[in-house]
ZAZATI-365810 format. One line per 5 residues: number of its first residue (from 0); their letters; for each residue x, y, z of N, C-alpha, C. Coordinates in steps of 0.02 Angstrom, whole numbers, plus 32768, in hexadecimal, padded with zeros to 4 digits. Last residue first. Layout:
# residues N
NUM> a> X/Y/Z/X/Y/Z/X/Y/Z; ...
//
This chain:
# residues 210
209> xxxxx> 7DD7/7DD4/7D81/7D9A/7DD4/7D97/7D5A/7DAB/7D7F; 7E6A/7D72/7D5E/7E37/7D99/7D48/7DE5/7D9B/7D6A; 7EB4/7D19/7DD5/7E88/7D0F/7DA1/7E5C/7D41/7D8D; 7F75/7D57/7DEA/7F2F/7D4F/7DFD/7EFA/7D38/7DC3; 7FF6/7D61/7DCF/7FC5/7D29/7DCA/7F88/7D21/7DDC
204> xxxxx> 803C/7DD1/7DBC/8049/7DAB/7E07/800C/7D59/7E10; 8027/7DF6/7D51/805C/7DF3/7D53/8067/7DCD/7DB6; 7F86/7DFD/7D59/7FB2/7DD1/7D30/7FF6/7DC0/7D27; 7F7F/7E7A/7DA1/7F61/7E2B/7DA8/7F78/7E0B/7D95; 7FB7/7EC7/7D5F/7FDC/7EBD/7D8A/7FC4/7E80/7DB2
199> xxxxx> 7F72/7EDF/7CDE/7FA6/7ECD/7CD9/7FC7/7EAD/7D1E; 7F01/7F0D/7D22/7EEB/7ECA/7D00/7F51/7EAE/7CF3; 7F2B/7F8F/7D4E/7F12/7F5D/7D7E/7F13/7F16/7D6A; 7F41/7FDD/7CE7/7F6F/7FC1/7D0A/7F6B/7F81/7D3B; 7EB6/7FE0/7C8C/7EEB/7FB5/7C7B/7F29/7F93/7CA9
194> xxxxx> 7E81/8027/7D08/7E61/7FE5/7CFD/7EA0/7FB1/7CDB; 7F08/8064/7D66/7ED8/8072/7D38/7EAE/8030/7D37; 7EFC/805B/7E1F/7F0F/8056/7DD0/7EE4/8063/7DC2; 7EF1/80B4/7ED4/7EDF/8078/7E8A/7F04/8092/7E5C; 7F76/80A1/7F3A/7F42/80BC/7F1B/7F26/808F/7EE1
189> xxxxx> 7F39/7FF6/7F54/7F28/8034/7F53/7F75/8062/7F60; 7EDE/7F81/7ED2/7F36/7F9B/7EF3/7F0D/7FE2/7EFC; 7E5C/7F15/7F00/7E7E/7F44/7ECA/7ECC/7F71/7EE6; 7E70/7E77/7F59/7E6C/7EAE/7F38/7E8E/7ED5/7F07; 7EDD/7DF9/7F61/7E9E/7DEC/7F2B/7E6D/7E49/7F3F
184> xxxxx> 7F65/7E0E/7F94/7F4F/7E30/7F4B/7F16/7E3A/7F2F; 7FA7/7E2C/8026/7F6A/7E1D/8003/7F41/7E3D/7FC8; 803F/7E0C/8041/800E/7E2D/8034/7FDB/7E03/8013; 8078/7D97/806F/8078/7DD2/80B2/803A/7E08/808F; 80B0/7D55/803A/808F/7D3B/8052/8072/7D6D/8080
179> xxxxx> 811D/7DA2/7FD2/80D9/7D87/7FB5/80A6/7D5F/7FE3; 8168/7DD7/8045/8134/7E0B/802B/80FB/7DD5/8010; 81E4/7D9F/807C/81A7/7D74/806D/8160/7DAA/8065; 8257/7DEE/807D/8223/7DF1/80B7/81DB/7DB4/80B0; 8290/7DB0/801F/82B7/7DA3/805D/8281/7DB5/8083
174> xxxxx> 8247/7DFA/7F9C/8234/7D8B/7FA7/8260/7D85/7FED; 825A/7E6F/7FA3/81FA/7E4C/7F9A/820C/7E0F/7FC1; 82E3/7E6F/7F9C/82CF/7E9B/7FF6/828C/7E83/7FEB; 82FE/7E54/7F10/8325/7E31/7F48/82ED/7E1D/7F85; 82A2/7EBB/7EDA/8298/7E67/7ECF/82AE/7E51/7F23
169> xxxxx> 82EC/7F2A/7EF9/82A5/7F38/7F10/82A3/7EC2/7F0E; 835C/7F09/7EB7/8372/7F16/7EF7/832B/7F10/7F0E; 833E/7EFD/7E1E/8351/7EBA/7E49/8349/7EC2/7E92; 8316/7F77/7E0A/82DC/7F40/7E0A/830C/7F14/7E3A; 8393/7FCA/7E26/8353/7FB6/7E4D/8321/7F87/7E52
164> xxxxx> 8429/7FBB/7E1B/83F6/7F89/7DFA/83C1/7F9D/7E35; 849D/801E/7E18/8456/8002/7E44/842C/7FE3/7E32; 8554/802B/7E0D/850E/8013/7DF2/84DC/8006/7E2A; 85BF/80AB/7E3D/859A/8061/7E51/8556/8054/7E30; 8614/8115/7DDA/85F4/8105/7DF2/85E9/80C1/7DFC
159> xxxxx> 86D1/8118/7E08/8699/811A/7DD8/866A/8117/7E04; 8719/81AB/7E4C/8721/816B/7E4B/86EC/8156/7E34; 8750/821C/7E72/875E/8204/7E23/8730/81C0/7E1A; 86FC/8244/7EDB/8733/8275/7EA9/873D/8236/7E68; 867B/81C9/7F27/86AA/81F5/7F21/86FB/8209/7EF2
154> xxxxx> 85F9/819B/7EA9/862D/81A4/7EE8/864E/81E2/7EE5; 8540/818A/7E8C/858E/81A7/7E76/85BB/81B0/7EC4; 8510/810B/7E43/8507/8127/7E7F/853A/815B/7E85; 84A7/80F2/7DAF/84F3/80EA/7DCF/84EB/8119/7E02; 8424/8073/7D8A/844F/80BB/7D8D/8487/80C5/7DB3
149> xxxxx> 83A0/802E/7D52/83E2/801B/7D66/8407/8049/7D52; 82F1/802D/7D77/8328/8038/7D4D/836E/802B/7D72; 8272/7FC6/7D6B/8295/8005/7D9C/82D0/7FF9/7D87; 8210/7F8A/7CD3/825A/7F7F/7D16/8258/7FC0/7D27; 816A/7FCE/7CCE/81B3/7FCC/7CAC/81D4/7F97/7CEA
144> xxxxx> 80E8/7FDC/7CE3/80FB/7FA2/7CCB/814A/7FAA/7CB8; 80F3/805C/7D2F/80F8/802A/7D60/80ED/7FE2/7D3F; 817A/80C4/7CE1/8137/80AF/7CEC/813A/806B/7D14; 81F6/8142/7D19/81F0/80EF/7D10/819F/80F4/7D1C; 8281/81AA/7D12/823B/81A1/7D02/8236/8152/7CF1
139> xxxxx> 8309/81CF/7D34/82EC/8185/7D21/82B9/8195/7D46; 8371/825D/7D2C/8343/823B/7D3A/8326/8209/7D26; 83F6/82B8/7D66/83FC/827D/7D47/83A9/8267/7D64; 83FF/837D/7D6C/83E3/8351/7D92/83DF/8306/7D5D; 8464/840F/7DA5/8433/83D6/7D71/8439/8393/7D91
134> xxxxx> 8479/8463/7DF4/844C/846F/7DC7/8422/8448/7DA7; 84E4/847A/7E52/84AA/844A/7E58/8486/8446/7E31; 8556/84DC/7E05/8529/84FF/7E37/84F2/84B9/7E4D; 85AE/8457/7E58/85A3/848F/7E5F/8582/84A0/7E24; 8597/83B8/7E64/85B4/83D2/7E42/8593/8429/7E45
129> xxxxx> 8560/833E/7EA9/8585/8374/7ED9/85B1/8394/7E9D; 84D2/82FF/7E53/8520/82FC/7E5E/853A/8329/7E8E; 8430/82B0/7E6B/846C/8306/7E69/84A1/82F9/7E96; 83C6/8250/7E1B/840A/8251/7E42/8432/82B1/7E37; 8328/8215/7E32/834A/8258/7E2F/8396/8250/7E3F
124> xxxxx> 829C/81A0/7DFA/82F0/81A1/7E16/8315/81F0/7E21; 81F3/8199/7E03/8224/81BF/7DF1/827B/81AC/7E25; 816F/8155/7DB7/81A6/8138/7E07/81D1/8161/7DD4; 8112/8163/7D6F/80EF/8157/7D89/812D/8149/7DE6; 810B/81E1/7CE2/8136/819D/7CFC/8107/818F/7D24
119> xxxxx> 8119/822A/7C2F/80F0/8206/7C67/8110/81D5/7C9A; 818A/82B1/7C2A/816B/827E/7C03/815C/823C/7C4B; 817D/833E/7C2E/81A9/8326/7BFC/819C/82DF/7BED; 8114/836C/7C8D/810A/836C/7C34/8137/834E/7C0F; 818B/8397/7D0C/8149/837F/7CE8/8145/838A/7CB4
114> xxxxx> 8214/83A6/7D10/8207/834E/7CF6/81AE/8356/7CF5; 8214/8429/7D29/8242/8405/7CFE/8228/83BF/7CF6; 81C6/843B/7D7C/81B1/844A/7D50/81D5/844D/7D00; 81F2/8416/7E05/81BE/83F7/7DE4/81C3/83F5/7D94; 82A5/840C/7E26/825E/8430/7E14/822F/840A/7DEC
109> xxxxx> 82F9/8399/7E7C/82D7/839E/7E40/82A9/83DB/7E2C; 82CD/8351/7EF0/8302/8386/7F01/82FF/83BF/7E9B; 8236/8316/7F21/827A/8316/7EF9/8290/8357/7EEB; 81AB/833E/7F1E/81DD/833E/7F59/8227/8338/7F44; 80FE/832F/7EE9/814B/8324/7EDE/817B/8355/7F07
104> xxxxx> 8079/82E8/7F55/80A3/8319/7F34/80E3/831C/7F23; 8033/825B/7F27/804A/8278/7F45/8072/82C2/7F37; 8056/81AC/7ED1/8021/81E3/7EF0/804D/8209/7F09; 80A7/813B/7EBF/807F/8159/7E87/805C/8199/7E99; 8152/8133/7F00/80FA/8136/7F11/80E8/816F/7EDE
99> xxxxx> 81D1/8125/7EF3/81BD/80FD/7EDE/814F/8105/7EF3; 824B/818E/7EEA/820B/8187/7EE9/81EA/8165/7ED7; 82EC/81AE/7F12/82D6/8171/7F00/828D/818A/7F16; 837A/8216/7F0F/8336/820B/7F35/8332/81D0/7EFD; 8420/822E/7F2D/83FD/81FE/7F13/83B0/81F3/7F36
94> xxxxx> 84A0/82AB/7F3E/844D/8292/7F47/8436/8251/7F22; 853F/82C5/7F6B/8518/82B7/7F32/84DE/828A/7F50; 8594/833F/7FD4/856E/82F3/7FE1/854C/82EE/7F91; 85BA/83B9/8007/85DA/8393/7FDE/85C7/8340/7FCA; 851C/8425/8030/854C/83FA/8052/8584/83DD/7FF8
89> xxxxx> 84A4/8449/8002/84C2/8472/8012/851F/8451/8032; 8458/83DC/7FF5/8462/83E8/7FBF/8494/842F/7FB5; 8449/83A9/8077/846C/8377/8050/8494/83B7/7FFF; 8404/83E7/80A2/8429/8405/80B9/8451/83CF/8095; 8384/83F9/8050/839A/8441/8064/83E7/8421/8078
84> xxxxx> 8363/837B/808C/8374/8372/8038/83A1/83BA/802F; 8354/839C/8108/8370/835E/810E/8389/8368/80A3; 82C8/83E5/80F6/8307/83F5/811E/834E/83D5/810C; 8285/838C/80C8/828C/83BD/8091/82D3/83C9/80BA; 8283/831E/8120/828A/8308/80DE/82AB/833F/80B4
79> xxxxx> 8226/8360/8192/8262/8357/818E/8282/833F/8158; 81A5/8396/813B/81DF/83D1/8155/8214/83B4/815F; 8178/8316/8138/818F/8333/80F9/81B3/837A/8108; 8170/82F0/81BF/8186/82B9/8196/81B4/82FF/8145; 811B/834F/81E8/814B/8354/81FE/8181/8324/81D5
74> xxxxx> 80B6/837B/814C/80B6/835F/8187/80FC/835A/81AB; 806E/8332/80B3/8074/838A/80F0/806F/8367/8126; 80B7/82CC/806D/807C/82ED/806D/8098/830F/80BF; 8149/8286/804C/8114/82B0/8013/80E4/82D4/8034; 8177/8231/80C4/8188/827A/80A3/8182/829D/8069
69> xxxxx> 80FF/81F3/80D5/810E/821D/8103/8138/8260/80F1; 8112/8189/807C/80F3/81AB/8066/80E9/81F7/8094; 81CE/8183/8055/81A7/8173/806D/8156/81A4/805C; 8261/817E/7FD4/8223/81B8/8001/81F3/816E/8021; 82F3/8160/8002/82BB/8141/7FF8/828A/816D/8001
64> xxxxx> 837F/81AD/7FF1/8347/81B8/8005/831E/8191/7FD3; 843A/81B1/7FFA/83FF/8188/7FE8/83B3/8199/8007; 84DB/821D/7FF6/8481/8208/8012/845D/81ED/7FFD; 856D/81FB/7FD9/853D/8200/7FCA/8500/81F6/7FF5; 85DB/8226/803F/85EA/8235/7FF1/85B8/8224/7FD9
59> xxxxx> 8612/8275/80D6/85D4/823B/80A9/85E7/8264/8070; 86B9/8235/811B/868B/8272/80FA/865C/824E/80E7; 8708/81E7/8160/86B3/81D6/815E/8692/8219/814E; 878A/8222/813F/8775/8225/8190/871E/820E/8183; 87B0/81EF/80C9/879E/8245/80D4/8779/8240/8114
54> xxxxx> 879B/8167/80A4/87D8/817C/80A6/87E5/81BC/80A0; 871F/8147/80AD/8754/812C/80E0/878B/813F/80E0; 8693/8192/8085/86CF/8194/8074/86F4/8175/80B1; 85E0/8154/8098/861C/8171/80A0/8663/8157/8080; 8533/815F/806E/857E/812D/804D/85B6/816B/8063
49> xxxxx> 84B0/814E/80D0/84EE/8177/80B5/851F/814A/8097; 83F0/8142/80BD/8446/812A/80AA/8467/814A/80A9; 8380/8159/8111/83A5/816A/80F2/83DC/8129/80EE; 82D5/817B/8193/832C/8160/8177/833E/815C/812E; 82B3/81FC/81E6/82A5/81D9/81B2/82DA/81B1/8193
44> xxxxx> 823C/8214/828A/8291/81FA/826F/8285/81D1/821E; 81EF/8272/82E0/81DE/824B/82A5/823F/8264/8288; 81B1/8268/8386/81D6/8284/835B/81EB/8258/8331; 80F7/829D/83B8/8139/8270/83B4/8170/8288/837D; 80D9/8339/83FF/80D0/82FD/83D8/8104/82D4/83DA
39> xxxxx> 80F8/8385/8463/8104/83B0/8438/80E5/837C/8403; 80B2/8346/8505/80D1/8343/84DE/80BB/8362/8490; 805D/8374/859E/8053/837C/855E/80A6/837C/852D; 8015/8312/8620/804F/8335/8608/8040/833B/85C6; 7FC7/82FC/86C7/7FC5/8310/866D/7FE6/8324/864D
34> xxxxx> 7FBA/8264/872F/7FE0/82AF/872D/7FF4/82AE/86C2; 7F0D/8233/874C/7F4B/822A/8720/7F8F/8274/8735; 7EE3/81F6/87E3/7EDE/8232/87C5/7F08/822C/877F; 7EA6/8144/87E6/7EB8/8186/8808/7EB3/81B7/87D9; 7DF2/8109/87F0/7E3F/811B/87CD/7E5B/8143/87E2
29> xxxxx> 7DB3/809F/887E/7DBE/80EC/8869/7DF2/80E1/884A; 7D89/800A/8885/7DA9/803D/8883/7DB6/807C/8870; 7CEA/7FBB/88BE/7D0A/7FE6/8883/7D49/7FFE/8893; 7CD0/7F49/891B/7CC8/7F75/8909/7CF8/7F8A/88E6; 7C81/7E92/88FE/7CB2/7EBE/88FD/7CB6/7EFE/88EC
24> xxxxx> 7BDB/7EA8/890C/7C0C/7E79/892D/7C45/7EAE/8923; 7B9B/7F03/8866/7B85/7EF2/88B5/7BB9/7EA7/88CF; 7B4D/7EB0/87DA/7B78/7EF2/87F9/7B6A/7EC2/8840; 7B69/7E1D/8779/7B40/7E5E/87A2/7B69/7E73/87B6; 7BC1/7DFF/86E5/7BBF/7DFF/872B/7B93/7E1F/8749
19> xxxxx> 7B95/7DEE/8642/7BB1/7E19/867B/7BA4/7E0D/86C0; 7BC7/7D72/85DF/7B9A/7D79/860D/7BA2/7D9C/8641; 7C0A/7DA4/8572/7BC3/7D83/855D/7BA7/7D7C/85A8; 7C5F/7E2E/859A/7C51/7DFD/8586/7C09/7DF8/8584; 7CB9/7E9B/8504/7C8C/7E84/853F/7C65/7E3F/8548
14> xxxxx> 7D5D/7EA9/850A/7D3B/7E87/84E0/7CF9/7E75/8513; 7DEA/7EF7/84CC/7DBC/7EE8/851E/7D91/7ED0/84ED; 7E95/7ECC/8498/7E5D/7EE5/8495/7E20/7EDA/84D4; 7F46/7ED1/8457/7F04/7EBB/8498/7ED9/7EE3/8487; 7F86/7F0A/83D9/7FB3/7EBC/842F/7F6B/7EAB/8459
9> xxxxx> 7F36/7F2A/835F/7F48/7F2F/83AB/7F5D/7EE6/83B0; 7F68/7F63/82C8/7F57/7F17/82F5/7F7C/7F26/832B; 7F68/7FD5/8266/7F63/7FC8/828E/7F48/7F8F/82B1; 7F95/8007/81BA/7F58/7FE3/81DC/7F78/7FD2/8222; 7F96/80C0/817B/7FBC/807E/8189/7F80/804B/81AC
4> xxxxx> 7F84/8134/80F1/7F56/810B/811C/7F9C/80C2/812D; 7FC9/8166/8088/7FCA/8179/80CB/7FAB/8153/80FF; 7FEC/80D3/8013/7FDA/8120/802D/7FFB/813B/805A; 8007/807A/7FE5/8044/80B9/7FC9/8022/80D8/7FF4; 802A/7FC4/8000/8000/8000/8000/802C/803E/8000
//
């Protein structure tokens, strides 16, 4: 699931019973008083990759960001994300975001208005080099019948780039957690698809046509 919505399974629940007790024999206890404190909210930690240098005291030479859906839509999640991209992009570090959710507002370090209209995706890659002024930007636009593409991670001063095979890396992390037993396909995917996408993605995981 891409959204915002998560599902929740309590540890315990109260459950009344089928045959309530009368009142009266043992008496009641009084609850005590609570003492009320007010916290600012909880505090929202977003993780990352750094690839450091070993041989420049563990300078970071690149950032990896997975967006989550927390850091697309309005919220402490997406103030810290922006903060966090602000300061990557001001630093000697080369960016690597990764968007893999169909919904939501765009967030990539990227201006919008450079990759809208240029041409339809559905999972955007962004890499920005640590090459002064930051300007430009390496992107893999991907529809959700394509492979997730395979791109080079960039190091440090001379040294080439590392290949990313994503499809494979997303594959690997599906079949080690045991995803295909964990989700439940026989609904529609949310967010939803198109009709065409939907029928495709039945079929690519085997389901029997409606």
């Amino acid at each position: 699931m891409e959204g915002t919505d998560r599902q929740y399974i309590p540890d315990v629940w109260i459950k009344r019973s089928e045959h309530p007790q009368r009142s009266g024999g043992a008496a009641v206890a009084e609850m005590e008083e609570p003492l009320v404190v007010q916290s600012p909210g909880p505090e929202i930690h977003e993780a990352y990759i750094e690839i450091l240098d070993l041989f420049s005291d563990q300078q970071v030479v690149t950032v990896i960001e997975v967006l989550s859906p927390t850091n697309k839509f309005q919220g402490q999640g997406r103030d810290l994300y922006l903060a966090t991209q602000r300061h990557v992009l001001c630093s000697n570090a080369h960016l690597v975001e990764i968007d893999l959710l169909r919904v939501g507002p765009h967030v990539l370090a990227v201006p919008h208005f450079l990759v809208e209209g240029r041409t339809a995706y559905d999972y955007l890659v962004c890499v920005n080099r640590a090459r002064p002024p930051r300007s430009s930007y390496e992107l893999y636009p991907h529809r959700l019948r394509e492979p997730l593409p395979r791109f080079g991670i960039p190091l440090a001063g001379d040294d080439p780039d590392v290949p990313l095979d994503l499809q494979a890396a997303i594959a690997q992390t599906y079949k080690a957690a045991g995803y295909r037993s964990r989700i439940d396909y026989s609904g529609p995917c949310q967010p939803p698809l198109s009709v065409e996408d939907q029928a495709w993605a039945n079929e690519f995981i085997g389901l029997a046509p409606a």
